[in-house]
N, C-alpha and C positions, 0 to 999 in steps of 0.2 A: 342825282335824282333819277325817276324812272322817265327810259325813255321809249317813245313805243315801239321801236325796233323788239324791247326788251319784253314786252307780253306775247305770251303766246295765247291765251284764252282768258276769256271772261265767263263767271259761273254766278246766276242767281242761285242766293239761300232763302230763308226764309226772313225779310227785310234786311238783307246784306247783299254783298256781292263780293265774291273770291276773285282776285284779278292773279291769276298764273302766270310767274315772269319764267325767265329762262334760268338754269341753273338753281330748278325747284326752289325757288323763289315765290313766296304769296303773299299778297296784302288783303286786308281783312277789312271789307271797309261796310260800316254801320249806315249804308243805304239801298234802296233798292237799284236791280240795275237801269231799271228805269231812270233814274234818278240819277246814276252813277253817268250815265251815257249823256244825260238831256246838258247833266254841267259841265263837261266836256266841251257839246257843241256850241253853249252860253259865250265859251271863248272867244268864240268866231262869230258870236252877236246869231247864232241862228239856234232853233232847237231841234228836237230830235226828230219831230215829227214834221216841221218844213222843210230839214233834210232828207226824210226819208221817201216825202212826198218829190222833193223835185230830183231823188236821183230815179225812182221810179218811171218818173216821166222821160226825163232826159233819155234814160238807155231803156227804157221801155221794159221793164221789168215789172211783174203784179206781185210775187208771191215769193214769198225770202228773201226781202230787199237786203243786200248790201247796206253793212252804214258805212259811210266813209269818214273817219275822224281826220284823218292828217293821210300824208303822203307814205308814209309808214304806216299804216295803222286802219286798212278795211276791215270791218269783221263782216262774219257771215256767220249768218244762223246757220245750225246743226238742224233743228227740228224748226216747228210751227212756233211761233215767238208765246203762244199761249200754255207750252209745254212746259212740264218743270224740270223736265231733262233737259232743255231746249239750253246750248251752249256755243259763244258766239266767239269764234277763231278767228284768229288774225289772219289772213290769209298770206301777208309777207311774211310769216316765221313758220310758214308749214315749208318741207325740204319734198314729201313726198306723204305720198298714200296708197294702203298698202288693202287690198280687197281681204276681208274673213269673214267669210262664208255670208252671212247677212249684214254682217258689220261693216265696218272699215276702220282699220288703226292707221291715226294718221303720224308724221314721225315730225317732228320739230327739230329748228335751227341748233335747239343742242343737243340734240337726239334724243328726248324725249318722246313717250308716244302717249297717245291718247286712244282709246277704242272707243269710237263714236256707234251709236247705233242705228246707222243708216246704211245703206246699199253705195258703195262707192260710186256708181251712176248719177247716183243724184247728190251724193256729197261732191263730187267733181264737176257736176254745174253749177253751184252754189257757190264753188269753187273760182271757178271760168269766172263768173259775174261780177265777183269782187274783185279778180284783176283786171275788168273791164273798167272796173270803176274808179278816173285819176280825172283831176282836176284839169277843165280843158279853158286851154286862158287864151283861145282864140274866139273872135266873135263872133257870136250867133243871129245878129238881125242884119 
């Protein structure tokens, strides 16, 4: 089966969602990524939006939250989640990121690349955030 080591990105279509594995790999699947993301978190008894709400808080982040699915498995928004370019990387199967000119092409675990259309500044904090974002199982009060 897929494992989330094995996605490299997540793509909304128009009420689908493209999941891009490794070794040009894709699965086509007949929901929104809304949709695709909320049944994911359903696993873990939370949904998308009290996820995204409490990692916000936790690491104090407002604006391109991280999601954090699994221990494998952060993605980070490319753009503003309202975008329809907007395309949400895994951040543990990026290898490297490579600055062009306005862009950024990022390179994946099996060397594939992707040209994102963002300024590598800010895809590398988006960047930073997701790998800030790991499950802390020590206690808080």
């Amino acid at each position: 089966g897929m494992i989330d080591l094995d996605i490299l990105y997540l793509k909304k279509g128009n009420r689908s969602t493209t999941i891009k594995l490794k070794n040009n790999q894709e699965i086509l699947i007949n929901n929104t990524l809304k949709e695709v993301l909320n049944n994911y978190c359903l696993k873990d008894l939370t949904t998308i939006e009290g996820r995204m709400k409490a990692t916000s808080q936790v690491f104090n982040i407002r604006k391109h939250i991280p999601i954090y699915l699994s221990e494998n498995l952060v993605l980070i928004p490319t753009k503003n989640k309202k975008e329809i370019d907007n395309i949400y990387i895994n951040c543990y199967s990026v290898i490297d990121m490579i600055k062009d000119e306005e862009k950024t092409k990022v390179i994946f675990s099996d060397f594939s690349e992707l040209i994102v259309n963002q300024p590598i500044r800010l895809l590398t904090k988006y960047y930073d955030n997701g790998l800030k974002i790991k499950k802390s199982n020590e206690m808080i009060f």
